[in-house]
C-alpha positions as CSV (number, residue, x, y, z in Angstrom):
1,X,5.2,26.1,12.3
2,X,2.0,24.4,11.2
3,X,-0.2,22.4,13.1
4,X,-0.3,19.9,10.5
5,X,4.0,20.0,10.8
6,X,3.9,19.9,15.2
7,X,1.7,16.8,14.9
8,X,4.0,15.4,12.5
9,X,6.9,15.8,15.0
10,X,4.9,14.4,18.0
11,X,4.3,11.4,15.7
12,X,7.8,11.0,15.2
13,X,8.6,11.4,19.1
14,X,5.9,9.2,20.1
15,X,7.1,6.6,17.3
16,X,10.9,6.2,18.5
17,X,9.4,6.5,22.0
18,X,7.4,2.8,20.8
19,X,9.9,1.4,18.4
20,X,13.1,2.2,21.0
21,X,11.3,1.1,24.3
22,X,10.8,-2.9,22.1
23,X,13.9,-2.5,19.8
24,X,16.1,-1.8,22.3
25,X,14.6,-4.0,25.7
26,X,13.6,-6.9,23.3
27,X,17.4,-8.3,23.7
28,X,17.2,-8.5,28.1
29,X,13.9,-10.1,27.2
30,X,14.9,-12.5,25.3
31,X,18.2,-12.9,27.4
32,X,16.2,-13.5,30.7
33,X,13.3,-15.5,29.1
34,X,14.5,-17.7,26.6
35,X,18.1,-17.9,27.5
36,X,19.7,-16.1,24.4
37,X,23.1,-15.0,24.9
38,X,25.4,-12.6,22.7
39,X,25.2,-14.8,19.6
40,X,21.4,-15.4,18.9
41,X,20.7,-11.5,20.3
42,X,23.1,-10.7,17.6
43,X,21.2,-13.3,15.1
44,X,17.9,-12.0,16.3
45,X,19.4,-7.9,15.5
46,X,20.6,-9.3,12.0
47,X,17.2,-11.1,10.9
48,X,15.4,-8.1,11.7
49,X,18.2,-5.6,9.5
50,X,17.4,-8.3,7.3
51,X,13.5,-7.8,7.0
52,X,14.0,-4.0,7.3
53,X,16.1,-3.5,4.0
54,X,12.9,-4.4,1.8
55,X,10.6,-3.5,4.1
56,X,12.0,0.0,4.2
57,X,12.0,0.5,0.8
58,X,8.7,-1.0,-0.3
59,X,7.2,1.3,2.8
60,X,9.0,4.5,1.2
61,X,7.6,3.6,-1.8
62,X,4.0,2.9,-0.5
63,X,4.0,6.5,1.0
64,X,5.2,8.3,-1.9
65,X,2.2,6.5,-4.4
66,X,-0.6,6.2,-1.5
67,X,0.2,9.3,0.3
68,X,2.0,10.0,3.7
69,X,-1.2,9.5,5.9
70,X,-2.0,6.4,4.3
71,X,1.2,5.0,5.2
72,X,1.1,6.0,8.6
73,X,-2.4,4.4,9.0
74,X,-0.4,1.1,7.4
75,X,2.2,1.6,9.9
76,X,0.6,2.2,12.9
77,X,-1.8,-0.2,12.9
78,X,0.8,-2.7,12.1
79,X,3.0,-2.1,14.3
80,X,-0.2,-1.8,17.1
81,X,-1.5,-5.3,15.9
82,X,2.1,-7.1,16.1
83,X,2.2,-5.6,20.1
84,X,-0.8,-6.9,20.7
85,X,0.3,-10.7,19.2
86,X,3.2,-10.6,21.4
87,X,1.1,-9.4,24.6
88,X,-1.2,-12.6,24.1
89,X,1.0,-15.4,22.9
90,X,3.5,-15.7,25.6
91,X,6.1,-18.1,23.8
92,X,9.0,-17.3,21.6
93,X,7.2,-17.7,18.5
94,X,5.1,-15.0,19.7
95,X,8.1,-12.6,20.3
96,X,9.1,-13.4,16.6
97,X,6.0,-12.9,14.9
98,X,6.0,-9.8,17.2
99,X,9.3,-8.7,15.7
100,X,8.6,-9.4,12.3
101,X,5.3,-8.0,12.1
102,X,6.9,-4.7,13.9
103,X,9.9,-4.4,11.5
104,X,7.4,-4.3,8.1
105,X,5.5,-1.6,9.8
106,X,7.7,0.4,11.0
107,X,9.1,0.5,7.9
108,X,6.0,2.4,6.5
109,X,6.3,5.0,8.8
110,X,9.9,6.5,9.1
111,X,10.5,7.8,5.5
112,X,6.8,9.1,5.4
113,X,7.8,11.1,8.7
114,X,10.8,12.1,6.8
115,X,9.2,13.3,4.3
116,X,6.4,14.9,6.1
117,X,9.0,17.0,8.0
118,X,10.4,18.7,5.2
119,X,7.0,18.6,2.8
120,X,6.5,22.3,1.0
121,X,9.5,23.8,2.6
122,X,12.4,25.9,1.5
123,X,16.1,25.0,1.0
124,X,16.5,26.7,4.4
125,X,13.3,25.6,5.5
126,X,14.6,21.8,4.9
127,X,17.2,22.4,6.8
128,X,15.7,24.0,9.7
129,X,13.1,20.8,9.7
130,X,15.4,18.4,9.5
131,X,17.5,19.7,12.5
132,X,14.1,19.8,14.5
133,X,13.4,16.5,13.4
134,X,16.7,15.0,14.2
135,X,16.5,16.6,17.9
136,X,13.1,15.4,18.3
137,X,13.9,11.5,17.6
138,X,17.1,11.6,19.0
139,X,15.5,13.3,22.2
140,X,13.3,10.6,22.7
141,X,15.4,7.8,22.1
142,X,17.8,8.8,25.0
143,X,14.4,9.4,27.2
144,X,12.9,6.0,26.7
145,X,16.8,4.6,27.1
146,X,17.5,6.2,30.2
147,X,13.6,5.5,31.6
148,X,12.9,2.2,30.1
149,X,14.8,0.1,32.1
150,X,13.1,0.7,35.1
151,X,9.8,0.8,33.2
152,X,10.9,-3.0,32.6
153,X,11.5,-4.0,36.3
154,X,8.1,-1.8,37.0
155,X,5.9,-3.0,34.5
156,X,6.9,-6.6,34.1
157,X,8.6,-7.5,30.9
158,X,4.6,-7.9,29.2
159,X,5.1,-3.6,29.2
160,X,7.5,-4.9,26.6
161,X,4.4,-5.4,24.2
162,X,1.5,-3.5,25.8
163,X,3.2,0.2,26.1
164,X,4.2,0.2,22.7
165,X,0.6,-1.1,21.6
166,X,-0.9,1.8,23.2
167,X,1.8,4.2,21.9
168,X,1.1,2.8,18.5
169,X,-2.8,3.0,19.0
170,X,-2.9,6.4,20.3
171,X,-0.4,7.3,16.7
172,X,-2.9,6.2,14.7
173,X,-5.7,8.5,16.1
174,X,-3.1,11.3,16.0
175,X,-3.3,10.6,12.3
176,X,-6.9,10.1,11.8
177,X,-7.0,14.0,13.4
178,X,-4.2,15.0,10.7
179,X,-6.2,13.6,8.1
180,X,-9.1,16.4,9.1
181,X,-6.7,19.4,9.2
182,X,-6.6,21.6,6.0
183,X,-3.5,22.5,4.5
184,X,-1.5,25.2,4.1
185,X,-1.6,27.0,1.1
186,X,0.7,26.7,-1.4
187,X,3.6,29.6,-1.6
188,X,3.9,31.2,-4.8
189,X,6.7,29.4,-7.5
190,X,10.0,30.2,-6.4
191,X,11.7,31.0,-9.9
192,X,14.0,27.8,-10.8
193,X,17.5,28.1,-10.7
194,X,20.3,25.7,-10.5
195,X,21.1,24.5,-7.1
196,X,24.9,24.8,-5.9
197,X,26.4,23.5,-2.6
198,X,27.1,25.7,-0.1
199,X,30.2,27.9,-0.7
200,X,32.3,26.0,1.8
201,X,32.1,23.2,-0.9
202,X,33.7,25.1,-3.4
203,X,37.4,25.6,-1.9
204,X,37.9,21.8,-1.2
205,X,40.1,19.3,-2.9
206,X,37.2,17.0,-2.9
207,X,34.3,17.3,-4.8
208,X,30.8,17.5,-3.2
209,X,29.9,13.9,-4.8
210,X,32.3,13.0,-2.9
211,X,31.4,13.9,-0.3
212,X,28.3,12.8,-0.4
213,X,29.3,9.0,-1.4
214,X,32.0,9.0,1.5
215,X,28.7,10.2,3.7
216,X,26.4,7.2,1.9
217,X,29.1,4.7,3.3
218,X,29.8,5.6,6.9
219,X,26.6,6.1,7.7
220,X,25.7,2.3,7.4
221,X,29.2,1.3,9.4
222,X,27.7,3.6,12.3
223,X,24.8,1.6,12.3
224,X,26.9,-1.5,12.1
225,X,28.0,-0.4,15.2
226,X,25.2,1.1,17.2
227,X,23.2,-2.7,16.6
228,X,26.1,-4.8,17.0
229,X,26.6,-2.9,20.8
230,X,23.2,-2.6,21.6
231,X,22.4,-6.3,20.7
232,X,25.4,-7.2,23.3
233,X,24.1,-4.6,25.9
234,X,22.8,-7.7,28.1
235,X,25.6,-9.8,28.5
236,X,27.6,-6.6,29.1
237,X,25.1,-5.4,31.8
238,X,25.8,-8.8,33.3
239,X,29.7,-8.6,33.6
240,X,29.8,-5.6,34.9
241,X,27.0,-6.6,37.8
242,X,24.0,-3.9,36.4
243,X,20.6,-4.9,36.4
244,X,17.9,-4.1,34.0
245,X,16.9,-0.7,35.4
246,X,20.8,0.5,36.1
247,X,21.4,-0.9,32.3
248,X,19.2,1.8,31.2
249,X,20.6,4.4,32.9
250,X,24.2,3.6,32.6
251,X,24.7,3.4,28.6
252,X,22.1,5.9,28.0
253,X,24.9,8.6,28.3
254,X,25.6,7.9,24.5
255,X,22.2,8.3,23.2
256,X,22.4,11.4,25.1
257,X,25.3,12.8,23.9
258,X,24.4,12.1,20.6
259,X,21.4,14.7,20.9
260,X,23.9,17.3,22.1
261,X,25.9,16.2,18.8
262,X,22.9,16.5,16.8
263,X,22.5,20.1,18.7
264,X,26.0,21.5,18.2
265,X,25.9,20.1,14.2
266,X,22.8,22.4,13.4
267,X,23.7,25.5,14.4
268,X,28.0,25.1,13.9
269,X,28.4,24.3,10.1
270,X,32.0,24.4,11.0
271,X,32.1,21.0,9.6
272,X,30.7,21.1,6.3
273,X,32.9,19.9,3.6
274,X,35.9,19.3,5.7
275,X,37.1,15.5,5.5
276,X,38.9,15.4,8.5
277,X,35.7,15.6,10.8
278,X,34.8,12.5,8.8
279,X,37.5,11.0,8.8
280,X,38.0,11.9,12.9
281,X,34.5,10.3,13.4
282,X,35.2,6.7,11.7
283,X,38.0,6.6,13.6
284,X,36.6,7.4,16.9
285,X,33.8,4.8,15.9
286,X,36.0,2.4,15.7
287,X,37.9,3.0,18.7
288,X,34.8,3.7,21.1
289,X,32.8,0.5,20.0
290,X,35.9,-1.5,20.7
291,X,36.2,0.3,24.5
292,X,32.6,-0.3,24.9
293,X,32.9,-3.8,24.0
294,X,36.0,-4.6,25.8
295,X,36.2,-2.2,28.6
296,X,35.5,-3.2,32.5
297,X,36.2,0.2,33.8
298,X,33.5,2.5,34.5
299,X,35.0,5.9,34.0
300,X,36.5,4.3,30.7
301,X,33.3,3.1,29.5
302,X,31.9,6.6,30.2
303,X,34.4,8.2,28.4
304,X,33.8,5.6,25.6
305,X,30.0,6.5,25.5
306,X,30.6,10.3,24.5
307,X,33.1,9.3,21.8
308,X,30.7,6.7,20.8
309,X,27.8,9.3,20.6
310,X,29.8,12.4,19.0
311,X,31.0,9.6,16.4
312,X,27.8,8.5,15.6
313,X,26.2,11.5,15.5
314,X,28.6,13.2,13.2
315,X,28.1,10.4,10.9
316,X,24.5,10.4,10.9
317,X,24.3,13.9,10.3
318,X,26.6,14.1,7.6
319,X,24.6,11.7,5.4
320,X,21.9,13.8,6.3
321,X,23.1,17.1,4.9
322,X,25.1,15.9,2.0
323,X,22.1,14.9,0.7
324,X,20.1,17.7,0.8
325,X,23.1,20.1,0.1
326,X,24.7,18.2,-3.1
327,X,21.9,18.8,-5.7
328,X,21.7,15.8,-7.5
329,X,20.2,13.6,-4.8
330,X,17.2,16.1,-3.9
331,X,14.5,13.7,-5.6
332,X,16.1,10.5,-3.6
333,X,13.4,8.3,-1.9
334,X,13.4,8.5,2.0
335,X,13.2,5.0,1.3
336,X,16.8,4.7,0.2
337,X,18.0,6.5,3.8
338,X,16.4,3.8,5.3
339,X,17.3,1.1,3.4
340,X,21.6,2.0,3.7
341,X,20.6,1.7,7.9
342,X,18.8,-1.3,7.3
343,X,21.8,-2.7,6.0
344,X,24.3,-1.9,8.8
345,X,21.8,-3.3,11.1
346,X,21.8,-7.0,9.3
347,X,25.2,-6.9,8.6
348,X,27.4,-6.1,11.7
349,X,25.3,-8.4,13.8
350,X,25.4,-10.8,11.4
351,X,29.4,-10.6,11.2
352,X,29.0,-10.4,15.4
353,X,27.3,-13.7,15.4
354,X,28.9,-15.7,12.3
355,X,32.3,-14.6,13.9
356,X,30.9,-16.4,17.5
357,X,29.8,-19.6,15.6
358,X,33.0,-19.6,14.1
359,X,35.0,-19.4,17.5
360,X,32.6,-20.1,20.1
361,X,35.6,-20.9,22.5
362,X,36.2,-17.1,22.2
363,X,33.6,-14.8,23.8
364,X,35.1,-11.6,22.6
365,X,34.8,-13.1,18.7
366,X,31.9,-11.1,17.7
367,X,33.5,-7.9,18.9
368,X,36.9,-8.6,17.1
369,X,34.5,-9.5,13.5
370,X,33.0,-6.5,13.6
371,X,35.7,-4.2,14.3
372,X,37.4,-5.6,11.2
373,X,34.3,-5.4,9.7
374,X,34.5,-1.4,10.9
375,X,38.4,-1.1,9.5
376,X,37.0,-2.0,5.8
377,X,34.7,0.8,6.1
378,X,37.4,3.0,7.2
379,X,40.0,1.5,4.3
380,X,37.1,2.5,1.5
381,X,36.5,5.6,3.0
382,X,40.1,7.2,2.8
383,X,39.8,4.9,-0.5
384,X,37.2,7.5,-1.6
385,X,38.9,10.4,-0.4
386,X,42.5,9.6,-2.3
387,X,40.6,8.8,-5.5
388,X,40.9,11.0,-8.3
């Protein structure tokens, strides 16, 4: 592997190390600042989906016209900047400007790392880098999970803003340095021939398209469901008597298994092309996110957390290799990935917290709107499936 390709995977790392240590804590914040409970968490999750659907694809965009570098360089001192607003202004307007400011550049710097991680590679090559990738950022989400609780209670909740500042400073060096690398050269012209999926494809019912549309619309419903939990996560924590730094350590176990998923899907292609792993997978979304929202037991929560992670993951990854294996979609924008996830995180919060204005006598409302929200999903993927 490259230089210019290991620095591009320590930016990612070092990214969701940033962007999951404020995205993720921002809610307990927010909740043991300001007073916000499971409604204006979720409001606050859905404004920011909101702001990330453009965002995400003017950023993928940017980076393919200006370059990959030049859109880190955007990002990252974005990103930096907005950490440093929130670490001065200590008022809610300052978290909000923080958030908003974070969201646009953030959104300049995942689909260039996207692309950067498979840039000049192989059909197998792309696949090998994408796998490294996914480990990489998954890796690190479940470290700065597990860890940043307690870096909370530590710190002070003004870590909040400053760690990720630093994070997002020392990024943008990182970059200035990749800028100053030379590149590798070029391989020779592969001779051009049609691209096929994988044989596996070929002795299905279903068509790869498909496929690959059934894969375009669960994604997005995961996501619906990983940001309508983790927006909640506080007021959970609370009922069942965690604090901040136990929080972390306790509903971690689903990021974590999630890497394992991630793990297990790269090397075992078991699943390719094989609807009922979908299907299993939308199903066992749906029926983890309701244990984790409804559950008081522990060891049923725990068992929630690795059906919640294998789901997820499975999801995740399926978009993921659809795309690259059904030919059509090879010249997509990164862009678009990030788009379809900004969209499940604006709308199942937004469902979570219209649902709780709507019955505000009923604290489990936002769980119920988004678990029908989930069952739609589910009804238009068999929808796709059945359709001829």
């Amino acid at each position: 592997m490259s230089r210019r390709k290991v620095i591009g995977f320590l930016l990612a790392g070092l990214n969701t190390l940033g962007c999951s240590y404020f995205g993720t804590y921002l809610f307990f914040l927010l909740q043991q600042q300001y007073g916000f409970g499971n409604r204006d968490n979720l409001l606050t999750c859905a404004v920011h989906g909101l702001i990330y659907v453009p965002a995400s694809w003017v950023g993928g965009r940017f980076a393919e016209r200006h370059g990959l570098t030049t859109s880190f360089k955007v990002g990252f001192l974005t990103m930096a900047a907005a950490m440093l607003v929130g670490g001065l202004l200590h008022s809610l307007t300052g978290v909000f400007v923080t958030l908003f400011g974070w969201t646009i550049g953030m959104c300049f710097t995942w689909p260039a790392l996207e692309a950067h991680a498979t840039h000049g590679e192989t059909e197998a090559g792309t696949k090998r880098m994408v796998g490294i990738y996914n480990l990489t950022w998954s890796g690190c989400a479940a470290l700065m999970y597990f860890t940043g609780g307690s870096l909370f209670v530590w710190l002070g909740p003004r870590s909040l803003f400053w760690i990720p500042a630093v994070i997002f400073t020392g990024q943008l060096l990182l970059t200035l340095w990749l800028e100053t690398l030379p590149h590798s050269p070029a391989p020779p012209p592969a001779p051009t021939e049609p691209h096929h999926p994988e044989e596996a494809a070929l002795h299905q019912p279903v068509p790869p398209g498909t496929f690959l549309k059934m894969a375009w619309l669960a994604n997005p419903f995961s996501y619906i469901a990983i940001h309508s939990f983790l927006a909640v996560v506080p007021g959970r924590s609370a009922e069942l008597g965690l604090d901040i730094a136990q929080s972390g350590w306790f509903w971690a176990v689903w990021f974590l298994v999630r890497l394992g998923t991630f793990a297990v899907l790269w090397r075992w292609s078991g699943w390719h092309y094989r609807f009922r792993w979908m299907l299993a997978a939308f199903l066992g979304l749906i029926l983890s996110y309701t244990i984790l929202q409804l559950g008081h037991s522990l060891p049923l929560l725990l068992a929630g957390q690795v059906l919640f992670g294998l789901a997820t993951g499975l999801l995740y990854y399926s978009s993921l290799f659809y795309s690259m294996d059904v030919g059509e979609t090879k010249g997509e924008h990164g862009g678009i990935h990030e788009a379809a996830i900004g969209l499940g995180i604006c709308l199942g919060p937004a469902v979570g917290a219209g649902a709780l204005f709507l019955a505000p006598a009923q604290a489990h409302a936002g769980a119920y709107g988004v678990t029908a929200l989930l069952f739609v999903g589910l009804a238009g993927l068999v929808r796709l499936r059945l359709r001829r």
